[in-house]
C-alpha positions in Angstrom: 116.3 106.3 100.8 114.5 105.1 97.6 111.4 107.1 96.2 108.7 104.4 97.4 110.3 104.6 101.3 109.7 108.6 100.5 106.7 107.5 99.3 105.5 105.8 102.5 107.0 108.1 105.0 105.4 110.8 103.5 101.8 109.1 103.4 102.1 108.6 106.7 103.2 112.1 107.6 100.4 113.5 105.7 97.9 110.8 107.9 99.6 111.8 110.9 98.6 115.4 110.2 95.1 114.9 109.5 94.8 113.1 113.0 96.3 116.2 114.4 94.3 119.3 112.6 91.3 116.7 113.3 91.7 116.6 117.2 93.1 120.0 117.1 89.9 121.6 115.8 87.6 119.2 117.9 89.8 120.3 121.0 90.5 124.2 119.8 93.6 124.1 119.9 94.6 125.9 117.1 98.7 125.1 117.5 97.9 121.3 117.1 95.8 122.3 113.9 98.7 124.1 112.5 101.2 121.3 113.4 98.5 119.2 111.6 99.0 121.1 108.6 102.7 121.4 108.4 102.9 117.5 108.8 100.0 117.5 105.8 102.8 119.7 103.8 105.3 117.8 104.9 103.9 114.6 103.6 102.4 115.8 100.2 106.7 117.1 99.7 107.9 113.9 100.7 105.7 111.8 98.6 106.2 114.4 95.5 110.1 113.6 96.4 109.7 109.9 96.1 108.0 110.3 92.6 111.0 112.5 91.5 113.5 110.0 92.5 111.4 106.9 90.8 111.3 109.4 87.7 114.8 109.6 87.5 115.6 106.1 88.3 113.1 105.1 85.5 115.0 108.1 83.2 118.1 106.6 84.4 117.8 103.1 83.2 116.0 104.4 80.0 119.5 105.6 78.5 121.5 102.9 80.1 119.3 100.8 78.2 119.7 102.9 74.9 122.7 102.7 75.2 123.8 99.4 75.8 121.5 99.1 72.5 124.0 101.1 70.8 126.7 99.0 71.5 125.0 96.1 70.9 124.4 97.9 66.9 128.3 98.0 66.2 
């Protein structure tokens, strides 16, 4: 999985969890608020995932480009 599919998944995780504290706290049900808030955590680690991997992908390609501009020199 690429860092924008963690991206998404994790936006929607984090969505899904505000629905579920939402009606949790409307309903009182306090072990769909926590559920809420675990798929909120859940979400904001998947989406700080994604941004790792497009960092390193970006890192990545940054010294295979230097690089191949070195060889290019000689």
């Amino acid at each position: 999985m690429d860092g924008k599919d963690d991206r998404n998944e994790g936006r929607f995780d984090e969505a899904k969890g505000n629905v579920k504290e939402a009606f949790g706290d409307m309903t009182d049900n306090e072990e769909l608020e926590r559920e809420g808030k675990k798929d909120q955590t859940k979400g904001k680690a998947k989406q700080a995932l994604g941004k790792t991997k497009d960092a390193a992908s970006e890192a990545k390609d940054a010294a295979t480009d230097a690089v191949d501009n070195l060889k290019d020199r000689d």
